[in-house]
C-alpha positions as CSV (number, residue, x, y, z in Angstrom):
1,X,10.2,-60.7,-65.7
2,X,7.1,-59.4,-64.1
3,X,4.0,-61.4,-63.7
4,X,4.5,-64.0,-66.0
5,X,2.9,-66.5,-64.7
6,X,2.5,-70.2,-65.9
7,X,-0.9,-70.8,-64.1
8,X,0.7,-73.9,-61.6
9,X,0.5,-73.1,-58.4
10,X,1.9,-75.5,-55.8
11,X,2.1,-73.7,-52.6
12,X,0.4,-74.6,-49.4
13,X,-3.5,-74.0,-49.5
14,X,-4.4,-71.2,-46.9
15,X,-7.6,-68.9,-46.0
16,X,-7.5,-65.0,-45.8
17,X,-9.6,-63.0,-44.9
18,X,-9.2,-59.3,-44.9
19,X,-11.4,-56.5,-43.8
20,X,-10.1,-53.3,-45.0
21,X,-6.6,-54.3,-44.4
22,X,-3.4,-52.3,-45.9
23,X,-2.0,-53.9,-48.8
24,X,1.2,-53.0,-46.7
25,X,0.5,-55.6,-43.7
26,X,-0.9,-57.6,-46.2
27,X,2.4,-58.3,-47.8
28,X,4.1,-58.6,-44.6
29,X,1.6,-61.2,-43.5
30,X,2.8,-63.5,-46.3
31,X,5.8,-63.1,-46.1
32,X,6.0,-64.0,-43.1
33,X,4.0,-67.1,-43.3
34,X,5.9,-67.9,-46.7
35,X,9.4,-66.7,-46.4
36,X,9.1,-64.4,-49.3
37,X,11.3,-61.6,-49.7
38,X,9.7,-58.7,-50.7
39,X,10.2,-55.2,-51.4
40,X,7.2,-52.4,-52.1
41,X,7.5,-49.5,-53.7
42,X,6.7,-46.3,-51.3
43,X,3.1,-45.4,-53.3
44,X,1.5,-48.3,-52.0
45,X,-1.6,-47.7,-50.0
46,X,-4.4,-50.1,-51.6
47,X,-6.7,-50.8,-48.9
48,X,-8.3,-54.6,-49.3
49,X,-11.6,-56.4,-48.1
50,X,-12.5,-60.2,-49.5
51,X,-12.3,-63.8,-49.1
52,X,-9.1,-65.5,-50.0
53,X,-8.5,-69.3,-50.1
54,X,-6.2,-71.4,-52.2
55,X,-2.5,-71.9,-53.1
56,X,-0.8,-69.4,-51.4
57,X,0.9,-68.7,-54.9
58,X,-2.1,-68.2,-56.2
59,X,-3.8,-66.0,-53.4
60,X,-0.6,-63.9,-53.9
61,X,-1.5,-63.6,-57.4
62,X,-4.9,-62.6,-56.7
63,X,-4.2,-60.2,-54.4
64,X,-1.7,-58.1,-56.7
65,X,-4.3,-58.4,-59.4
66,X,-6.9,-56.5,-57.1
67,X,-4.6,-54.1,-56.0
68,X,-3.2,-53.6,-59.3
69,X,-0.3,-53.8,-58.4
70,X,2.9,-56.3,-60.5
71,X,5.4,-58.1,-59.2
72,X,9.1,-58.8,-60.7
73,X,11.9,-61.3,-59.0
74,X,15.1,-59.2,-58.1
75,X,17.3,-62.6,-57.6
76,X,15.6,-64.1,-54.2
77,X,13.6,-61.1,-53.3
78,X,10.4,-59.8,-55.0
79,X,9.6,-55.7,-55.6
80,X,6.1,-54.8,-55.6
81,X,4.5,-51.7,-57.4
82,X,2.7,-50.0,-60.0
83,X,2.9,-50.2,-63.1
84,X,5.8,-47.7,-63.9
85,X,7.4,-48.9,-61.1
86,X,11.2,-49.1,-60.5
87,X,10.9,-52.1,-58.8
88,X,9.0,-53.2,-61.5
89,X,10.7,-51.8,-65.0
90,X,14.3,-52.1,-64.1
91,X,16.1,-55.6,-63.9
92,X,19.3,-56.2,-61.4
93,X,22.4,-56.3,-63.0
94,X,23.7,-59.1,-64.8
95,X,26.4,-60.8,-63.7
96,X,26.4,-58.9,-60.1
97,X,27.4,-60.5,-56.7
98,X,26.6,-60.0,-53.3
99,X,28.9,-61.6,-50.9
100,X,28.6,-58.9,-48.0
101,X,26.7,-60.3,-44.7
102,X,23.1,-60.9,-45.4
103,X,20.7,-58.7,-43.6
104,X,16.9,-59.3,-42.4
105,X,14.4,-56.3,-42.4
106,X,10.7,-56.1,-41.4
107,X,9.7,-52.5,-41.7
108,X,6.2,-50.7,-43.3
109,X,6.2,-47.3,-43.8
110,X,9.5,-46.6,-42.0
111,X,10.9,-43.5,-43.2
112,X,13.9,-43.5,-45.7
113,X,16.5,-41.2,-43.8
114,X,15.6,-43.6,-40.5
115,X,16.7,-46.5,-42.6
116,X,20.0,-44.8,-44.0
117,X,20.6,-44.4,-40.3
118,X,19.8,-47.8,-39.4
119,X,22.9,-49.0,-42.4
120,X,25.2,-46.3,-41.5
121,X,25.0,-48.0,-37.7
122,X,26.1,-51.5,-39.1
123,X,29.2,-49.4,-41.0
124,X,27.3,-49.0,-44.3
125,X,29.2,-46.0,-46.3
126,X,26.7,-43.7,-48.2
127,X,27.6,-40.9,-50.8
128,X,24.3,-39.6,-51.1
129,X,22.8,-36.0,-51.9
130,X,22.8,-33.2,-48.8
131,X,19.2,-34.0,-48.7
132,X,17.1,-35.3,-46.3
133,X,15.6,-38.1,-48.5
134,X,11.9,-38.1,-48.0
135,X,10.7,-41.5,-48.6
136,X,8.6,-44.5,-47.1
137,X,10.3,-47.4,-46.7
138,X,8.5,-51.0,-46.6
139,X,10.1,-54.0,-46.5
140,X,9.9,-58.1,-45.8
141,X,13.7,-60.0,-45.9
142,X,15.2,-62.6,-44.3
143,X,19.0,-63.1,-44.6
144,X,18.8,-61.4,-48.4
145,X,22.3,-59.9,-49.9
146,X,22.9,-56.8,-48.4
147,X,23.6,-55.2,-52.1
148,X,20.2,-56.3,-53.7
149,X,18.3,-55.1,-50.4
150,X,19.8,-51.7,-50.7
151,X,19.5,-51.7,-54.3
152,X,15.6,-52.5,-54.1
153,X,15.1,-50.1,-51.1
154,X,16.3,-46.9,-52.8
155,X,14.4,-48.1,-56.5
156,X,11.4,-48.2,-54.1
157,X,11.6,-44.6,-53.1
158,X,12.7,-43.3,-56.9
159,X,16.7,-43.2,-56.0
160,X,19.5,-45.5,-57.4
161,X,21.8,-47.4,-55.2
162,X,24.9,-48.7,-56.3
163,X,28.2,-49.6,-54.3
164,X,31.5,-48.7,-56.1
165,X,35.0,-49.0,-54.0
166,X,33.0,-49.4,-51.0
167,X,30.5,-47.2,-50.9
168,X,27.1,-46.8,-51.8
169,X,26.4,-44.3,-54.4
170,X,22.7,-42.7,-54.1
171,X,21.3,-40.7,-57.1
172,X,17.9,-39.5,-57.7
173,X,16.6,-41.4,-60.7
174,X,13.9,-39.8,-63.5
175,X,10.9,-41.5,-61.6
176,X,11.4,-39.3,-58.6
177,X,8.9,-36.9,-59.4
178,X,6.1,-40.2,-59.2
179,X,6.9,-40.1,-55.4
180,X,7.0,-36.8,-54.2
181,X,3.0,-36.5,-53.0
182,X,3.8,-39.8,-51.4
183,X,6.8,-39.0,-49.6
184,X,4.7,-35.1,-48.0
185,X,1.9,-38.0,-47.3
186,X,4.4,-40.5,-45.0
187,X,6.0,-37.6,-43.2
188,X,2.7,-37.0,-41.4
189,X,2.2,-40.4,-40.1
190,X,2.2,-41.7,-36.7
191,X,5.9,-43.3,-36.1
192,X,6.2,-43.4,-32.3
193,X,5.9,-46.4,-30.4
194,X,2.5,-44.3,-28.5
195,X,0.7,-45.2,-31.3
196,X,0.5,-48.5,-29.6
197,X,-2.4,-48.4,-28.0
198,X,-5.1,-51.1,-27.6
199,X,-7.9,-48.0,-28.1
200,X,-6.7,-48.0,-31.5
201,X,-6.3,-51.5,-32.6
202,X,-8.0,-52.8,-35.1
203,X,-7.9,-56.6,-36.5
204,X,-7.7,-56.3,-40.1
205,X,-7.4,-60.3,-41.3
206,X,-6.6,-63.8,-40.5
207,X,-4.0,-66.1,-42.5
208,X,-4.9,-69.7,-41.8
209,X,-3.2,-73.0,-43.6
210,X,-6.1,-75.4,-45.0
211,X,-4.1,-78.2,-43.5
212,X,-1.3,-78.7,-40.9
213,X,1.4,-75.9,-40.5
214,X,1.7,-72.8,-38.6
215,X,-1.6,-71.6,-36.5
216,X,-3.8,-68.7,-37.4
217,X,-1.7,-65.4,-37.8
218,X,-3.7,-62.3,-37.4
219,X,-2.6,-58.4,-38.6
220,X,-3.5,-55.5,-36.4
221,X,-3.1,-52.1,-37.3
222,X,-2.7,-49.1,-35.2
223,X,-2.6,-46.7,-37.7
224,X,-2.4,-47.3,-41.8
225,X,1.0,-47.8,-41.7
226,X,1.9,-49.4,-38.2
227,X,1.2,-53.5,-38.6
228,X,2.0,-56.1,-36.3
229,X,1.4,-59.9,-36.9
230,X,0.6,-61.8,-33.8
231,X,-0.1,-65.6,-32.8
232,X,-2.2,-67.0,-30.0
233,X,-0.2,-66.2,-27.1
234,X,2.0,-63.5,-28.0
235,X,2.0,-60.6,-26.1
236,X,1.4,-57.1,-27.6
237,X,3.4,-55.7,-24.3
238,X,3.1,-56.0,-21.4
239,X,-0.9,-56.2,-20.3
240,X,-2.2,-57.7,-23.6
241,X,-1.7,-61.1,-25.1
242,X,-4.1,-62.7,-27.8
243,X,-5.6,-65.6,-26.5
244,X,-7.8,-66.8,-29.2
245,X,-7.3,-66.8,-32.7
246,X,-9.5,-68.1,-35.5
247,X,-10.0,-66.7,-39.5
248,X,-13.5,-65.2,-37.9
249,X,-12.5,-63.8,-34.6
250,X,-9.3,-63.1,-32.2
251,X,-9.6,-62.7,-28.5
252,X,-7.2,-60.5,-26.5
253,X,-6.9,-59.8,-22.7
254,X,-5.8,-56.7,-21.6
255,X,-4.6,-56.5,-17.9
256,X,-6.7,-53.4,-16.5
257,X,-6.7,-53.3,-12.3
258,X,-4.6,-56.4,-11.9
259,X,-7.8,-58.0,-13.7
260,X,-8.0,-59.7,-17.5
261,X,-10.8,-58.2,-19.6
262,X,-11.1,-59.6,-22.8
263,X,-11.5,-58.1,-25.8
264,X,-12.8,-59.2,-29.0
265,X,-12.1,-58.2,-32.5
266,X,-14.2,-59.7,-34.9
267,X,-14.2,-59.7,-39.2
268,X,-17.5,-59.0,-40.1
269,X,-18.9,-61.1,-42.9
270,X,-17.7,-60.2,-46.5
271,X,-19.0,-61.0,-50.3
């Protein structure tokens, strides 16, 4: 059930640090570093600023309760929304299986008719409405059942999903209405890759492990819904890499003129 938690927390300690980050990249930032599966429902835009450190059980916890935002397992993935959520007030079915392929996603904010496409590629059959499905799609798996995935996708937009003979049925469900302003709202965004830009980029927070484990991961945005999660030494394309990394500061060259010019994002100091 959602957010019943028994108050002990055993996962590795970690520091974060966000600065007016997306609850979105958040998210994605631990799931990366945890291996959570997670699925959030399309109306969630919290922004977040504060000083994280802990469990990273417990940070999660934290951060949902200052969002305001509950959490409910859907087998070995996790939705994420309000209240009145889908995600949130509907269980998965009891007794259901899912021995198709498993699939791994890492998408925020992708829109819900580019996804549909995306299945329909890997020879996923659809009978869905002659609509074009407005939605915002945002989503953390690694190798999760294909079934679920779809399942929690389409509750995350206000549609049902459910595969009979084959094919996957899709059916508005009575919560649609709840995500109509957000669906008008994530057709405007920025969703080509020109957003890219360095001009734009802005460091938003650091995920560090207290003791040994994975370095410093950082989250840039370029716009509210375009994140990327980087390490020291990954390249952004191909005239930036970040070449420092700490909770308090990351340090990226850019390649202007055949010459490296650093530049420095920094998280100012927070309460």
């Amino acid at each position: 059930t959602a957010n019943q938690g028994t108050g002990e927390f055993r996962g590795e300690p970690i520091e974060l640090h966000l600065r007016d980050a997306g609850m979105r990249g958040v998210l994605g930032l631990l799931a990366q570093f945890t291996g959570l599966n997670i699925v959030v429902d399309a109306r969630v835009n919290a922004r977040i600023s504060g000083d994280f450190t802990g469990p990273w059980d417990e940070v999660f916890e934290k951060l949902l309760a200052k969002a305001g935002l509950k959490h409910r397992a859907h087998g070995a993935t996790i939705g994420i929304g309000p209240e009145d959520s889908p995600l949130i007030t509907t269980a998965a079915p009891e007794g259901s299986t899912d021995r198709a392929q498993p699939v791994s996603l890492t998408l925020a904010g992708a829109q819900l008719r580019d996804v549909i496409r995306v299945f329909e590629q890997m020879g996923v059959k659809f009978d869905r409405p002659d609509i074009g499905l407005p939605g915002s799609v945002t989503v953390f798996v690694a190798d999760a059942p294909l079934k679920s995935t779809l399942r929690l996708i389409f509750q995350s937009t206000g549609y049902s999903c459910e595969e009979h003979g084959g094919v996957f049925k899709v059916r508005t469900l009575p919560e649609l209405s709840l995500y109509s302003a957000a669906a008008r709202a994530s057709a405007s965004r920025c969703v080509t890759a020109a957003c890219d830009d360095l001009r734009s980029l802005k460091l938003r927070a650091t995920l560090t492990p207290q003791g040994k484990g994975a370095p410093t991961v950082s989250l840039f945005e370029f716009t509210e819904d375009r994140t990327r999660f980087m390490r020291t030494g990954e390249e952004f394309d191909e005239t930036a890499k970040v070449v420092e990394a700490s909770p308090r500061k990351v340090v990226v060259t850019e390649t202007r003129d055949g010459a490296e010019v650093p530049v420095t994002f920094r998280i100012e100091a927070m309460p």
